[in-house]
TITI-358260 format. One record per residue: residue in three letters; x, y, z of N, C-alpha, C, O in turn. Coordinates in steps of 0.001 Angstrom, whole numbers, padded with zeros to 6 digits, always signed. Layout:
N
ALAXYZXYZXYZXYZ
...
***
This chain:
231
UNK-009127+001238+009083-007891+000735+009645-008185-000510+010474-009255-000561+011080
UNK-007238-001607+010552-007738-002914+010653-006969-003139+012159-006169-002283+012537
UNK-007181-004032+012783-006559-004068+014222-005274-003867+013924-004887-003927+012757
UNK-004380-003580+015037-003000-003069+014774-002175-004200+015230-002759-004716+016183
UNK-000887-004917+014927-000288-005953+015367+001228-005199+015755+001888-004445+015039
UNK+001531-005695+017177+002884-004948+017588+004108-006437+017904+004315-007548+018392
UNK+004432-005645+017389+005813-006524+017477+007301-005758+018366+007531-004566+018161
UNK+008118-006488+019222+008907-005904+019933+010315-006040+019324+011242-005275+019589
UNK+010390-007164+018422+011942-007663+017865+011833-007360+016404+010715-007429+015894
UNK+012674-007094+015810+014250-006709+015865+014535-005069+016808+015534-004518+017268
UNK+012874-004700+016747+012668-003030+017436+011564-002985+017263+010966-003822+016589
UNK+011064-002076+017783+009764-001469+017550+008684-001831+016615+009060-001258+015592
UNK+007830-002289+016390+007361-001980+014939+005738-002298+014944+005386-003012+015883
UNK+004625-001844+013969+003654-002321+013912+003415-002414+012980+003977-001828+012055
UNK+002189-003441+012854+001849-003555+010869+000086-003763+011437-000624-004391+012223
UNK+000074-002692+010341-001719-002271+010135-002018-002082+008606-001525-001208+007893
UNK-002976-003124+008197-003649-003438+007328-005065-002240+007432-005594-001643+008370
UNK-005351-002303+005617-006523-001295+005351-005982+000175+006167-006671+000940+006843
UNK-004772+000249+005901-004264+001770+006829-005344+003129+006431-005796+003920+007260
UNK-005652+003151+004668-006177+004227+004417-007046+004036+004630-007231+002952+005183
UNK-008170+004868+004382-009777+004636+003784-009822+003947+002890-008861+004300+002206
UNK-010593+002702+002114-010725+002491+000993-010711+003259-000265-009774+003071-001041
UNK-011630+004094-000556-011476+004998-001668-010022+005456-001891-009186+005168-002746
UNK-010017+006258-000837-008156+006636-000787-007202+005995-001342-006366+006437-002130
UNK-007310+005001-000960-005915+003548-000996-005931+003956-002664-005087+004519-003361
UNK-007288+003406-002972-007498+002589-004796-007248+004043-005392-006466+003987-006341
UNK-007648+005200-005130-007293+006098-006122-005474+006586-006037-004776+006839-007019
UNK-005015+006614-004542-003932+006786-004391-002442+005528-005204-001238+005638-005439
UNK-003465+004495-005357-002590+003503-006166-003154+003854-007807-002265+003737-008650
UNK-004297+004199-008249-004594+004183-009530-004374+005498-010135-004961+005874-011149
UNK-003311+006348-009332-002991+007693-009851-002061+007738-009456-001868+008815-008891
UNK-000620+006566-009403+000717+006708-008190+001334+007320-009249+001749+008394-008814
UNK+001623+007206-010438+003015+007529-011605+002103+008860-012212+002709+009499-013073
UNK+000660+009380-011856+000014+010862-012266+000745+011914-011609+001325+011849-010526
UNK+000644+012914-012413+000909+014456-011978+001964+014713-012647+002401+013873-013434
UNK+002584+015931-012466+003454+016910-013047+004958+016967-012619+005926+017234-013331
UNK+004923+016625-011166+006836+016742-010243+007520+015330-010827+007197+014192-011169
UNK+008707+016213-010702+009888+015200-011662+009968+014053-010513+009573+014310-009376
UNK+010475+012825-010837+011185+011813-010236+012201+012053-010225+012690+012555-011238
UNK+013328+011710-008612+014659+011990-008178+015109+010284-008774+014375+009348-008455
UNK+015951+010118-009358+016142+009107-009414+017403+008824-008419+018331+009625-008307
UNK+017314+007415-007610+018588+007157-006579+019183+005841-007235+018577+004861-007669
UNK+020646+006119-007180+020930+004795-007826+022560+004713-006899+023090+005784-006604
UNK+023042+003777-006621+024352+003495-005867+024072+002482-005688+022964+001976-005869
UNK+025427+001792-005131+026043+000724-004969+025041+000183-004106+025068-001042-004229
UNK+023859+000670-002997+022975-000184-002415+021801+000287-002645+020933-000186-001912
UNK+021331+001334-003680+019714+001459-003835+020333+001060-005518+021498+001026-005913
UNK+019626+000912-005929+019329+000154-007926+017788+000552-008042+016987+000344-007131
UNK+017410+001237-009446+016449+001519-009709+015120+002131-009098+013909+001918-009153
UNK+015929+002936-008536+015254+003654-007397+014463+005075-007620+015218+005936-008071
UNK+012916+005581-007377+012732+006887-007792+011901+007502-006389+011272+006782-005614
UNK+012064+009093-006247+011737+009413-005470+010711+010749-006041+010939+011274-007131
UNK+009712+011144-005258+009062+012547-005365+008606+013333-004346+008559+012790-003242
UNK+008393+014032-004396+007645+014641-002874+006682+016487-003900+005782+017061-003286
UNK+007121+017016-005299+006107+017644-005499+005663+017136-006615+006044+016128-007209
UNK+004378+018299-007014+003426+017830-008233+003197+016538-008423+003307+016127-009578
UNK+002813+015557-007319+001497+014687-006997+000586+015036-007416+000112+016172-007398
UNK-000017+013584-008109-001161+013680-008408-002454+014289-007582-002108+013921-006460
UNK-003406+014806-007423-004120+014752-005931-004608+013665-005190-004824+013793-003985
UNK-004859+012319-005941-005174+011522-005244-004270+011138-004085-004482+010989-002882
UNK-002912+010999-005046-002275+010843-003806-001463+011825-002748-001057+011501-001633
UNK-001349+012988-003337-001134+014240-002023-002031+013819-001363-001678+013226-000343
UNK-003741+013943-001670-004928+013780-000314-004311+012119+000861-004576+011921+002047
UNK-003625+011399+000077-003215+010102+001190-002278+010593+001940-002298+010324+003141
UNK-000917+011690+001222+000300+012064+001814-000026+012938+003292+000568+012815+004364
UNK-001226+013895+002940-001821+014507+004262-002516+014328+005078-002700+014893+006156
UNK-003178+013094+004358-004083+012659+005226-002938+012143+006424-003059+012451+007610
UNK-001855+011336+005904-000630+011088+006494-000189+011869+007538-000076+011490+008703
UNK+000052+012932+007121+000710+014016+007865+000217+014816+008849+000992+015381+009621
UNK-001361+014988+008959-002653+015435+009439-002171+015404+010835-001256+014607+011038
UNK-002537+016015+011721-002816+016111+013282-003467+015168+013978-003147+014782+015102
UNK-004601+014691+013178-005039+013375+013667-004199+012370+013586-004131+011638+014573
UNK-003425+012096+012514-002597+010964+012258-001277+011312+013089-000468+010401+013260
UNK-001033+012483+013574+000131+012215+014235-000100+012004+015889+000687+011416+016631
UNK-001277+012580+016253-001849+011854+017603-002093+010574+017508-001571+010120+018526
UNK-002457+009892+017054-002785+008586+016706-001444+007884+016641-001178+006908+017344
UNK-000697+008371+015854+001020+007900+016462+001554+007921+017836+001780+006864+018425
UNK+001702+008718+018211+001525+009248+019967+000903+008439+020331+001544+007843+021197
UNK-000340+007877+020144-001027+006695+021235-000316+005884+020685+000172+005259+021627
UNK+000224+005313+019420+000527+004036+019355+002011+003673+020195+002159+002805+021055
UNK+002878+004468+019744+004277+004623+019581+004694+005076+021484+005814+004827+021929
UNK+003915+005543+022108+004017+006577+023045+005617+007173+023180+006610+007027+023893
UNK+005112+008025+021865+006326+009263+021764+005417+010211+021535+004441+010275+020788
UNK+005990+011065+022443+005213+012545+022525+006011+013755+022540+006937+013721+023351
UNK+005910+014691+021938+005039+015097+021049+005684+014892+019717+006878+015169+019602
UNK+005004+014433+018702+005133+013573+017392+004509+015272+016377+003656+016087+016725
UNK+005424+015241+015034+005104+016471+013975+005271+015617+012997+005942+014597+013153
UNK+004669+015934+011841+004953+015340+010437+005989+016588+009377+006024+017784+009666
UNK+006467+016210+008618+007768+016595+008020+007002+017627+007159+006071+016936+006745
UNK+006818+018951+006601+006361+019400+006093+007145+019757+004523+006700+019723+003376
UNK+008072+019993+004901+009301+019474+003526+009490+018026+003443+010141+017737+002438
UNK+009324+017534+003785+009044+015587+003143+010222+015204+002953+010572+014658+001907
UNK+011237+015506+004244+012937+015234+003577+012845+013997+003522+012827+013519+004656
UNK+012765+013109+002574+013501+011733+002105+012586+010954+002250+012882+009768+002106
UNK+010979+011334+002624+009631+011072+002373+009087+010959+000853+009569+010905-000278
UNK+007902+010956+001423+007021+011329-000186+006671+010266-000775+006350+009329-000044
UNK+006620+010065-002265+006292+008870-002837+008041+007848-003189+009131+008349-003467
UNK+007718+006459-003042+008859+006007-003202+008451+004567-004324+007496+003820-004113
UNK+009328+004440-005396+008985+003575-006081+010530+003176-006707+011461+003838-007164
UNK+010241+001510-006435+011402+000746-007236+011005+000134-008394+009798+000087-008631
UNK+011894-000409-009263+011505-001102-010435+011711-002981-010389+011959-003810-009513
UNK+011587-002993-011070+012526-004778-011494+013740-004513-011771+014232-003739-012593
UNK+014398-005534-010681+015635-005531-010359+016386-004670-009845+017612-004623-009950
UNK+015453-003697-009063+015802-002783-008221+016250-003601-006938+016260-004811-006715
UNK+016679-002320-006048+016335-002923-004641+017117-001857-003738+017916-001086-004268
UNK+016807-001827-002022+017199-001106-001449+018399-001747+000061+017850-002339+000991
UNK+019625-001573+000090+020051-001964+000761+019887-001787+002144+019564-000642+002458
UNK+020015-002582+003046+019753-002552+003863+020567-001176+005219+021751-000973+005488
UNK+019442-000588+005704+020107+000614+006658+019217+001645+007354+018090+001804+006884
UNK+019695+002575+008730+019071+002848+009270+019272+004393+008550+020162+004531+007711
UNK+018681+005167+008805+017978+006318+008313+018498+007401+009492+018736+007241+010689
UNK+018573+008719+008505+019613+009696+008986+018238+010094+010818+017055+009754+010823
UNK+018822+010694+011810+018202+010405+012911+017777+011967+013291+016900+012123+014140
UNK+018529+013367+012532+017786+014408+012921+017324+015249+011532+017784+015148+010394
UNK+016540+015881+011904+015935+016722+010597+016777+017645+009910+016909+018594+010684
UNK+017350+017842+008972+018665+018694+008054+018372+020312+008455+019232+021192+008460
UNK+016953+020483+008788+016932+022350+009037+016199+022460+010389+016525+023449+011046
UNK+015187+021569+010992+015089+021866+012232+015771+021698+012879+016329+022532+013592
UNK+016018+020074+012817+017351+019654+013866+016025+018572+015251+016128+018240+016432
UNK+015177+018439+014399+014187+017759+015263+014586+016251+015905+015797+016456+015979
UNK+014472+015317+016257+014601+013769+016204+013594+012903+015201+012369+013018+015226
UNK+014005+012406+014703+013248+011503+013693+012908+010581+014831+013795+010095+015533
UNK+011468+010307+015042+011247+009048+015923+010361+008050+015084+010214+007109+015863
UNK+009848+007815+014195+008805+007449+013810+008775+006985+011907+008431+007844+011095
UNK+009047+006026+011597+008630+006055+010416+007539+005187+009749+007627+003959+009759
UNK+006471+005865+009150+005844+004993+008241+005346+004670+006843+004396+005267+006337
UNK+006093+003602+006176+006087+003163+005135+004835+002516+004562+004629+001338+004854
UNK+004123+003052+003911+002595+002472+003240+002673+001710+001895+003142+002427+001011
UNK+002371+000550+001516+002664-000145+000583+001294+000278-000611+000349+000955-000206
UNK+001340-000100-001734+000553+000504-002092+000541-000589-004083+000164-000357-005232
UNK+001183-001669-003351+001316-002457-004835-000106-003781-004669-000273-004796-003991
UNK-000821-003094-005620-002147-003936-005666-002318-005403-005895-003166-006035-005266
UNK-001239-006171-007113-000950-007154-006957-000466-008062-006000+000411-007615-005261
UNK-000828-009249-005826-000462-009999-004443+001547-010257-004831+002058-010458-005933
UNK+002293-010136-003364+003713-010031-003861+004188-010620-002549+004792-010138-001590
UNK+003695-011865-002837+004153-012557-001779+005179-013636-002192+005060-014167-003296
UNK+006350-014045-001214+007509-014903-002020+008744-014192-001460+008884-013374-000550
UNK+009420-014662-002140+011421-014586-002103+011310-013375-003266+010644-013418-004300
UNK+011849-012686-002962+012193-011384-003856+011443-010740-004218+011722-009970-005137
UNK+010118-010766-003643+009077-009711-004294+009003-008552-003244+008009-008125-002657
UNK+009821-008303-003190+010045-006728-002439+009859-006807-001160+009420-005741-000729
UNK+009994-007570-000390+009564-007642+001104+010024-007003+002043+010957-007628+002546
UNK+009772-005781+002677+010802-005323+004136+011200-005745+005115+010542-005855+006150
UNK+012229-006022+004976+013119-006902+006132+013793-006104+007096+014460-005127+006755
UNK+013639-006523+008489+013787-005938+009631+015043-006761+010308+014873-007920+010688
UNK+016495-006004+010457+017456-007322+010503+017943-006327+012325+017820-005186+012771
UNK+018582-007861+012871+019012-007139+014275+019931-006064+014262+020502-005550+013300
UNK+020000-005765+015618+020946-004547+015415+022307-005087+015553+023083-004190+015881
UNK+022681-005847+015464+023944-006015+015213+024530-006620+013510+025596-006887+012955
UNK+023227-006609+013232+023031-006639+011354+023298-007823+011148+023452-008149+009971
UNK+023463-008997+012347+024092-010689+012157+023161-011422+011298+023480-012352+010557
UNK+021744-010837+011481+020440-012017+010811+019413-011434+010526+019101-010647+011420
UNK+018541-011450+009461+017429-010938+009460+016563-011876+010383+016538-013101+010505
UNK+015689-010607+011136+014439-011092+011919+012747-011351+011341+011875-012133+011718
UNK+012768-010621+010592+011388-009815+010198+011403-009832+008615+012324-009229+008065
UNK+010585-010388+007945+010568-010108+006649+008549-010033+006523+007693-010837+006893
UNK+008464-008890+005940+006977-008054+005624+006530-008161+004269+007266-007566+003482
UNK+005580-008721+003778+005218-008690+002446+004573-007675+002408+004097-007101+003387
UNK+004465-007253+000956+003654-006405+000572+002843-006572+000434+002627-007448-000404
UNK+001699-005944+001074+000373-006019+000857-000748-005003+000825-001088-004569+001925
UNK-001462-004490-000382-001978-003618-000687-003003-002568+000801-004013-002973+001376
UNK-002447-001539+000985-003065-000592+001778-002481-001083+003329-003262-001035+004279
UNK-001210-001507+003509-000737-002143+004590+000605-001469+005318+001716-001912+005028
UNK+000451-000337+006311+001632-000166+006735+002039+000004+007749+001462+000219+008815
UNK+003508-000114+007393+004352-000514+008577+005264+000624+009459+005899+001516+008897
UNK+005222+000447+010871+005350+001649+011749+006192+001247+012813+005932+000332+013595
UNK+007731+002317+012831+008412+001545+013372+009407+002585+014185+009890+003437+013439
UNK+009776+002673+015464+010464+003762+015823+012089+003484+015472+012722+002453+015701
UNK+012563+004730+014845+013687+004822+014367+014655+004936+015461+014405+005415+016567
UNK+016089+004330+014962+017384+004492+015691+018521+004414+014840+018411+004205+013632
UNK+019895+004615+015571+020900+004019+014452+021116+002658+014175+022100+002180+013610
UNK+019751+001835+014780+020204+000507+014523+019169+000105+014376+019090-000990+014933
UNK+017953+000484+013750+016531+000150+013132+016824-000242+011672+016283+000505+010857
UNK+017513-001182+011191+018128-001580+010123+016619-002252+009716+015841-003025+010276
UNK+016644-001605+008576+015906-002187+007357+015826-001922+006390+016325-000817+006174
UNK+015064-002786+004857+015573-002391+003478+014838-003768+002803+014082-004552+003377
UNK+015288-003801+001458+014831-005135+000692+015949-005559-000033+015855-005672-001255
UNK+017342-005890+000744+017948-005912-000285+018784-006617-001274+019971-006530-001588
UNK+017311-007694-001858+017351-008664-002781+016986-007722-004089+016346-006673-004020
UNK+017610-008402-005491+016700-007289-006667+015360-007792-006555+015292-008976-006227
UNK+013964-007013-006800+012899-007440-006819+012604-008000-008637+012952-007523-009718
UNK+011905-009063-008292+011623-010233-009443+010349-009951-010037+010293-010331-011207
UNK+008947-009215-009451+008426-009236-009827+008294-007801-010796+008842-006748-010471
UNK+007514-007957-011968+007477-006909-012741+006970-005421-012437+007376-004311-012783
UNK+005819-005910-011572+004968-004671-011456+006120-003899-010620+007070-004560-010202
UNK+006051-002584-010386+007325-001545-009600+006619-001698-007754+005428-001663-007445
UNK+007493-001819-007065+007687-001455-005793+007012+000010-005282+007725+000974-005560
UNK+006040+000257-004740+005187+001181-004751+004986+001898-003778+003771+001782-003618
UNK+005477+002791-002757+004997+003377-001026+004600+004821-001208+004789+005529-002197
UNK+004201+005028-000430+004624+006206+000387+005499+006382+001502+005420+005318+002115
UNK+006266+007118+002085+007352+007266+003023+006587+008321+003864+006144+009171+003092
UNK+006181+008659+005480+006062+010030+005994+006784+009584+007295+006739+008543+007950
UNK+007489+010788+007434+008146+010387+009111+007892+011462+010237+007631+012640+009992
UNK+007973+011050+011197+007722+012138+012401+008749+012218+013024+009750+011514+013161
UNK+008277+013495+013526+009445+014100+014384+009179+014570+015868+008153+015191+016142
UNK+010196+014236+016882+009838+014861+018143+010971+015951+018372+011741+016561+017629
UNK+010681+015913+019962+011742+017155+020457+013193+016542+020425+013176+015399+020881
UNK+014478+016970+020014+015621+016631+020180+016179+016765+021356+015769+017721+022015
UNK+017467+015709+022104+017842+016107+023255+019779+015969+022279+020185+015473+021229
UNK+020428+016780+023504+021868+016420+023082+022390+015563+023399+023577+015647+023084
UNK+022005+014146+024210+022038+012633+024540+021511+011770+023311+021655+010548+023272
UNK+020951+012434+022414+020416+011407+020974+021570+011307+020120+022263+012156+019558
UNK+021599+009988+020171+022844+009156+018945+022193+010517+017626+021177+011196+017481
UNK+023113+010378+017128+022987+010818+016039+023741+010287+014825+024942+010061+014976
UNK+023085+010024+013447+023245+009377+011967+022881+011289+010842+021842+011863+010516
UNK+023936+011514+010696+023856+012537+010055+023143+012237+008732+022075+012786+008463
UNK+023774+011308+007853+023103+010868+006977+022622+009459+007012+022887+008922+008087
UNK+022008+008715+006181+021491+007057+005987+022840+006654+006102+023921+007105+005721
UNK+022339+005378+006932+023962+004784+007123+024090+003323+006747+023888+002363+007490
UNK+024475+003306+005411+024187+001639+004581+024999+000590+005060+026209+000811+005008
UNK+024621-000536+005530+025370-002048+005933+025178-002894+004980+024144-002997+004320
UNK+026187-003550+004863+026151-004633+004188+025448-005973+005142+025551-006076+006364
UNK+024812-006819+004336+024751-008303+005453+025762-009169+005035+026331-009069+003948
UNK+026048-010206+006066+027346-011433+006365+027481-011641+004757+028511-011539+004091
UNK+026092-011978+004284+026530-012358+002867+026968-011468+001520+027093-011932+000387
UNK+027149-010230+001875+026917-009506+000760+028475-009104+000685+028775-007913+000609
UNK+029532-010176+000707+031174-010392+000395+031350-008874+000056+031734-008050+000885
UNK+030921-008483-001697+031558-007829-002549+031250-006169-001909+031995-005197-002036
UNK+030037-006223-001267+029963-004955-000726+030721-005105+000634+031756-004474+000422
UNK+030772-005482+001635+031829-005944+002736+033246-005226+002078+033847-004186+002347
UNK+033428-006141+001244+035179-005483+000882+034892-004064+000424+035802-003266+000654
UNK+033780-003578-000194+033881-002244-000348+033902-000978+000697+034389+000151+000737
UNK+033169-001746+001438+033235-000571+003118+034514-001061+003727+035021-000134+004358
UNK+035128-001989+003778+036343-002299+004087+037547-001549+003559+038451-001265+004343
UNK+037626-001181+002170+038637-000622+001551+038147+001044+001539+039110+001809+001476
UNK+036933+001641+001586+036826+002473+002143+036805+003351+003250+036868+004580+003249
UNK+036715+002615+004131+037488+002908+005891+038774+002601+005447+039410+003267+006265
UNK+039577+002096+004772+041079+002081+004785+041634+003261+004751+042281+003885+005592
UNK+041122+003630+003071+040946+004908+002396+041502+006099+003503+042552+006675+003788
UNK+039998+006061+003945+039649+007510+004274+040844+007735+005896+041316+008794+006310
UNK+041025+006323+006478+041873+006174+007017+041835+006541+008677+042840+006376+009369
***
């Protein structure tokens, strides 16, 4: 793991290069589409070509998912993050392996804020990139970190092999990629998130809560005519 770089704007966040072990990384990328568990496929009006898993992993990459999830790795969050006391998701709600295609993409939004059966606080998420090719540029999948008032993106993250990004969650930790990605090879992570103690003062996002940006007109009028709607 390579020095850690912290950043305070748009929120929270750090980006650490060489996150895994070496060996790890290369087998966990050269066995990502191995094993037996089905792909969830997500598709709507702001994710496109979207697949998800969390069983029958290959082992290479379960051994990265736990290594993930491990006690060491969640103390090691705790020093970074100083949120205490930090758990890793053992049902992998909305974790796991995450992969887009060409001309996919993920709209931009903050992520549901308590756990569906504990009821824990989501404080913590980290996204591990895991696409070996260099994908640097305008549309090659980059995670963009936009303010909380969703006016501008701040932060745009390339992908870069064994590189991830760590960021404490809120209802206004807005982020996503959500340009279609241009390059061929698929959009490649892992997802693991942590959890602390809940208080009844925590905002709460029952589910992912998708924004449109200034420019994205056609989706605008769609959350527009849907708050009409629902009324």
């Amino acid at each position: 793991m390579d020095s850690v770089r912290a950043f305070a704007e748009p929120f929270t966040h750090f980006i650490v290069d060489n996150f895994l072990p070496a060996e790890m990384a290369e087998a966990a990328h050269g066995h990502f589409f191995d094993g037996t568990g089905p792909w969830i496929r997500r598709h709507h009006l702001y994710s496109r070509h979207k697949a998800t898993r969390t069983e029958g992993l290959h082992p290479s990459v379960e051994a990265a998912l736990r290594y993930c999830e491990s006690p060491i790795l969640c103390a090691t969050m705790e020093q970074l993050t100083h949120v205490r006391p930090l758990v890793s998701d053992g049902l992998r709600f909305g974790g796991g392996q995450h992969v887009i295609y060409q001309t996919g993409l993920l709209g931009m939004h903050a992520d549901f804020t308590h756990h569906p059966t504990s009821g824990a606080r989501r404080a913590v998420n980290l996204l591990l990139y895991l696409n070996k090719q260099a994908a640097v540029g305008a549309n090659c999948g980059e995670l963009e970190l936009w303010a909380p008032d969703m006016r501008a993106r701040v932060v745009s993250i390339a992908l870069v092999f064994n590189r991830a990004v760590i960021f404490l969650t809120s209802p206004t930790s807005w982020h996503g990629h959500p340009d279609p990605l241009l390059i061929g090879a698929p959009r490649k992570s892992l997802a693991v998130y942590y959890y602390t103690l809940a208080s009844e003062t925590d905002a709460r996002l029952v589910t992912t809560d998708y924004r449109p940006r200034p420019q994205d007109h056609y989706l605008r009028v769609r959350r527009w005519l849907a708050r009409r709607l629902k009324g």
